[in-house]
C-alpha positions in Angstrom: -51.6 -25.0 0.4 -50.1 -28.4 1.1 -46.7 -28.7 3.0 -43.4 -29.9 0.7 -45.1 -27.9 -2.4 -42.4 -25.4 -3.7 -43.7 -21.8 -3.6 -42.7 -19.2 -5.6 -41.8 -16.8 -2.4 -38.2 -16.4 -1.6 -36.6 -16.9 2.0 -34.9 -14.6 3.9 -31.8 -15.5 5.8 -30.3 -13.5 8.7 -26.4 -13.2 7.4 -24.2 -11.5 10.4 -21.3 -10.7 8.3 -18.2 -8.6 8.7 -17.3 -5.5 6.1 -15.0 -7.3 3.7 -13.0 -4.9 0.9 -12.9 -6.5 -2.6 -10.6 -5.8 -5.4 -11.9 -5.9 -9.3 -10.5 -8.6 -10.5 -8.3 -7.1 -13.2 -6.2 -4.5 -10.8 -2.7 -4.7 -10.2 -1.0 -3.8 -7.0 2.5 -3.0 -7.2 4.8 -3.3 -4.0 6.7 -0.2 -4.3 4.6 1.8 -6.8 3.8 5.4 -6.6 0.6 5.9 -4.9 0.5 9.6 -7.2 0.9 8.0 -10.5 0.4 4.1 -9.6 3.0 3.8 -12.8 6.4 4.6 -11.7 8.4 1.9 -8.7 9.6 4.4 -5.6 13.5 4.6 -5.6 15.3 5.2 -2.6 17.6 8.2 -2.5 20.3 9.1 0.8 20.4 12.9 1.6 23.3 15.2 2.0 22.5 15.5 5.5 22.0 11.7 6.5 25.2 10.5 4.4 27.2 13.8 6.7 25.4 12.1 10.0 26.7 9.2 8.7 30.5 10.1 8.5 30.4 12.2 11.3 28.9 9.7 13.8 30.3 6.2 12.3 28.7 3.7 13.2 25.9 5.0 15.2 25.3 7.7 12.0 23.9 4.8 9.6 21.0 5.0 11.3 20.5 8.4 11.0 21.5 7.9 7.3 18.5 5.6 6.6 16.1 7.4 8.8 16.5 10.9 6.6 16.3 8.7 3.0 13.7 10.3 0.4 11.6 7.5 -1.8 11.4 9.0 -5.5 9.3 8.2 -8.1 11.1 8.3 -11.7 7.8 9.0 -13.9 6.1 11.8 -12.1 8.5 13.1 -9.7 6.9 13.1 -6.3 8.6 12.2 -3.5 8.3 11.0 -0.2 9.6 10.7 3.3 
């Protein structure tokens, strides 16, 4: 076989890659959504306690206040901490 003919074999290349995650092209992510339903946007609700926390121990009590809020989603109803 003479050199700078092209062969029909393929070459092999030694890649060193890291794992990279990909996406399909057509997906959506939503900053906010509901990870249950992926539909509804999370909506951020104060408990009794943390808003009581908050009065009682003005102004250090805000922080307990936004420590103790629950994130709600409006389409299924799951909440979150």
């Amino acid at each position: 076989l003479p050199t700078g003919l092209p062969t029909h074999h393929p070459r092999v290349y030694s890649i060193h890659s890291r794992d990279v995650t990909r996406y399909p092209a057509n997906s959506i992510v939503v900053v906010g959504g509901c990870p249950v339903c992926r539909v509804g946007v999370l909506e951020d609700s104060f408990t009794f306690l943390g808003i009581f926390l908050a009065i009682i121990l003005f102004p250090f009590g805000f922080i307990c206040c936004f420590a103790l809020r629950k994130r709600r989603c409006p389409n299924c109803g799951a909440t979150f901490s």
